[in-house]
Structures are given as C-alpha cells and as structure tokens.
C-alpha positions in Angstrom: 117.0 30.9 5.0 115.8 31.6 1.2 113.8 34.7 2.6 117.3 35.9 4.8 119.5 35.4 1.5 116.9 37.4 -1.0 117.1 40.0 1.8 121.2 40.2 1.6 121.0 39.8 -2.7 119.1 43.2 -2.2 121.5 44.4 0.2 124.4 43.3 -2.0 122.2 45.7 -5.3 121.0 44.4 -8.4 123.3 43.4 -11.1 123.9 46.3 -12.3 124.9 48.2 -9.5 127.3 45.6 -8.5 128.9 45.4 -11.9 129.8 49.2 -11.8 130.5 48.9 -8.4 133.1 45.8 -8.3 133.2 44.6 -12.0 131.1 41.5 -13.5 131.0 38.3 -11.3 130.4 35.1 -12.9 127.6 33.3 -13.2 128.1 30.0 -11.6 131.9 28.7 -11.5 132.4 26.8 -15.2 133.7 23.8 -13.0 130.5 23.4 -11.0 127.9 21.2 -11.6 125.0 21.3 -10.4 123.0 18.7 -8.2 121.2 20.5 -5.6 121.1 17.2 -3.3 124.8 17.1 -3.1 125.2 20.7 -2.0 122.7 20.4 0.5 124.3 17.5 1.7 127.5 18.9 1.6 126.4 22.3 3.9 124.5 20.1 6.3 128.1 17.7 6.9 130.0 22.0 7.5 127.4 22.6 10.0 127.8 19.7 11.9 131.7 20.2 11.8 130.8 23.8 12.8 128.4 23.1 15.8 131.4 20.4 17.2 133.7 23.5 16.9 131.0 25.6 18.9 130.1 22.8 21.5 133.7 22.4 22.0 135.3 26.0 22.6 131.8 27.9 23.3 131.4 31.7 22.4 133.7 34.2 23.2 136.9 33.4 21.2 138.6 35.2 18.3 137.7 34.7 14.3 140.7 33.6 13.8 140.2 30.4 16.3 137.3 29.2 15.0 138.8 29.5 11.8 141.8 27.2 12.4 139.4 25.2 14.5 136.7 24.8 12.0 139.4 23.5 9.3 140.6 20.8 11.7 137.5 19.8 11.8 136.6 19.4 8.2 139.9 18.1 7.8 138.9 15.2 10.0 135.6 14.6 8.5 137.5 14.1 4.9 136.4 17.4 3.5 138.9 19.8 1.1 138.9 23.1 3.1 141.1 26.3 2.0 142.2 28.9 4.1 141.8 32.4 3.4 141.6 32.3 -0.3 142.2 35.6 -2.2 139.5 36.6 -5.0 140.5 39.2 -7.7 138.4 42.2 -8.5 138.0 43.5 -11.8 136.9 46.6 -12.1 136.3 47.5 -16.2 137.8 44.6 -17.3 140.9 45.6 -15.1 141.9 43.5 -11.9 142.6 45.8 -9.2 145.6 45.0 -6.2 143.0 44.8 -3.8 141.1 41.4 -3.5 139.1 39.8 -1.4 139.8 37.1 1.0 137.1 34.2 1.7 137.7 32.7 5.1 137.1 29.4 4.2 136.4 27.3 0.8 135.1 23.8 0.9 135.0 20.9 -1.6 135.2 24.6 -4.0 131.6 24.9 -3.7 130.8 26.0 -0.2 131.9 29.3 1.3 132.1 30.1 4.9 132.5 33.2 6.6 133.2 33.0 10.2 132.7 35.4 12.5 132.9 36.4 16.7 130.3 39.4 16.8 128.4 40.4 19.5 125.5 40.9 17.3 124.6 39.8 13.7 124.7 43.0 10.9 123.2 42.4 7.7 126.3 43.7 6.3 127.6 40.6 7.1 124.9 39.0 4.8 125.3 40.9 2.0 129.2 40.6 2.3 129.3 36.5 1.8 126.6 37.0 -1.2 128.9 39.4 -2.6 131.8 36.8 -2.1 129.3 33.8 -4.3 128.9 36.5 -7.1 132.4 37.2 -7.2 133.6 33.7 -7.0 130.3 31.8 -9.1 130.6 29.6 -5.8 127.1 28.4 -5.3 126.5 28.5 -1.9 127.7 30.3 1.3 127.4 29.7 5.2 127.8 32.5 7.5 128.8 31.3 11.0 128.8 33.5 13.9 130.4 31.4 17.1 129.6 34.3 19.6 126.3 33.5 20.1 125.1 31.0 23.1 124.2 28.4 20.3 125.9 28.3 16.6 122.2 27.6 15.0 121.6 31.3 16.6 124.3 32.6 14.4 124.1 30.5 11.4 122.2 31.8 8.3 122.6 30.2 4.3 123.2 31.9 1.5 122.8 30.9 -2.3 124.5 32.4 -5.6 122.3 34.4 -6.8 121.6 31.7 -10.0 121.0 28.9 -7.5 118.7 30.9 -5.3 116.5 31.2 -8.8 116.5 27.4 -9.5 115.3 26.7 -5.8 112.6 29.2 -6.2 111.5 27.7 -9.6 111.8 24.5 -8.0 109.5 25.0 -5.0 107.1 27.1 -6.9 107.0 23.4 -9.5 106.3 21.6 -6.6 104.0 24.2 -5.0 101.3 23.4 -8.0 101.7 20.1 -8.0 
C-alpha cells in the first residue's frame, strides 16, 4: 500500500505544482500527534467497520449508502465520524468559494473516501492524497464497496510527511 500511495503523491504533483495549483497545504495538522501504532490501529478498527458494511449490504448500492452506513457503523464501535466535512482552498493566500468535501473524517485523523465504481481510477488515489495535503490529516482510506470483496477495493494512503517517516522507519529497520 506504501508503493500504491507514492504512486498517487506523484499523481497528485510535487509540491510545487500543487501549491500553484490549489494553494499551500499544511504539513501535518498542528493538533496531531504522532504515534504511528495508534493510527494503524485506528485504520485497521475503519476497515473492519467497513468490511461489516460490505458483508452486510454487498456491492451494487449508491455512495451515498455506504456512506450513511459506514458512519453507523463507527458510530457503534465508539469512533468520532464527521460527515461530509468542507475543506477551504486557498489559492495565493486567498480562500476561494469552492471547497472541498471529505466524505468521512474519523477520530480527525483518518480520512475515508467512499466510493460505488465499477472500476478503480487512480484519479481516485490522487484525489484522497490531495484531500491529506489539504487537510495535514495523516492518513486516508479509499473504499470502494462495488467490488465482490471490500479488500478488492480498499487501498491506504499516507500524508505525504507520514509516508516519509514510514520510509525512514523501514529503511532503519532494513539495516539493522
């Protein structure tokens, strides 16, 4: 998943691009510390809501169900979900009307962007790493629910500052 979300940071551009483009994201999110255990933790207890959601309704619904599904389900497994938060854009140091809307926001760390697609796009990809730039959220799951198993349509991504610790990590570990 590491290789699929350095993949989608390249389709998102490099920093600079993305800056002219959209206007400077943060870093990581001032209010987030950060224990890598606990978000891992934390996106493995979303999957596990999401794959009840998925055994439960099966492909072939809208976005919009497995949305309102998928919070009911976190709800129930005592985890803060927000619907459809809107993130501002700034664009030269000006926010513009149009914003962004994140499907779903958990604990404030963990985005999810749910989709119903036939097939995955890697659009889709570089659209939720776009969102953890934007936001300084450190971590992202993309769910697609119209595929015969939710694993199938599940990918990971990390902010782009958290993907860089896990490589440093696992390269420290690597030469040991």
């Amino acid at each position: 998943s590491l290789i699929v979300a350095e993949y989608a940071y390249k389709l998102a551009g490099p920093a600079h691009s993305f800056e002219k483009a959209v206007g400077k994201g943060p870093a990581l999110h001032p209010g987030i510390t950060m224990d890598l255990s606990d978000l891992e933790e934390l996106t493995e207890k979303v999957i596990g809501c999401a794959i009840a959601v998925h055994d439960e309704l099966g492909p072939g619904l809208l976005e919009s169900v497995y949305t309102e599904c998928l919070m009911i389900e976190l709800a129930a497994n005592q985890l803060r979900v927000e619907g459809e938060r809107h993130v501002p854009i700034v664009y030269r140091g000006q926010t513009i009307r149009g914003r962004l809307r994140i499907d779903l926001l958990v604990e404030d760390q963990v985005i999810i962007e749910v989709k119903s697609a036939e097939r995955s796009n890697p659009v889709f990809m570089a659209q939720l790493v776009t969102y953890l730039k934007l936001t300084g959220m450190p971590a992202g799951l993309l769910m697609n629910f119209n595929l015969s198993t939710l694993k199938a349509g599940l990918k990971r991504a990390s902010h782009p500052d958290v993907y860089a610790l896990k490589r440093r990590d696992r390269a420290q570990n690597d030469r040991l």
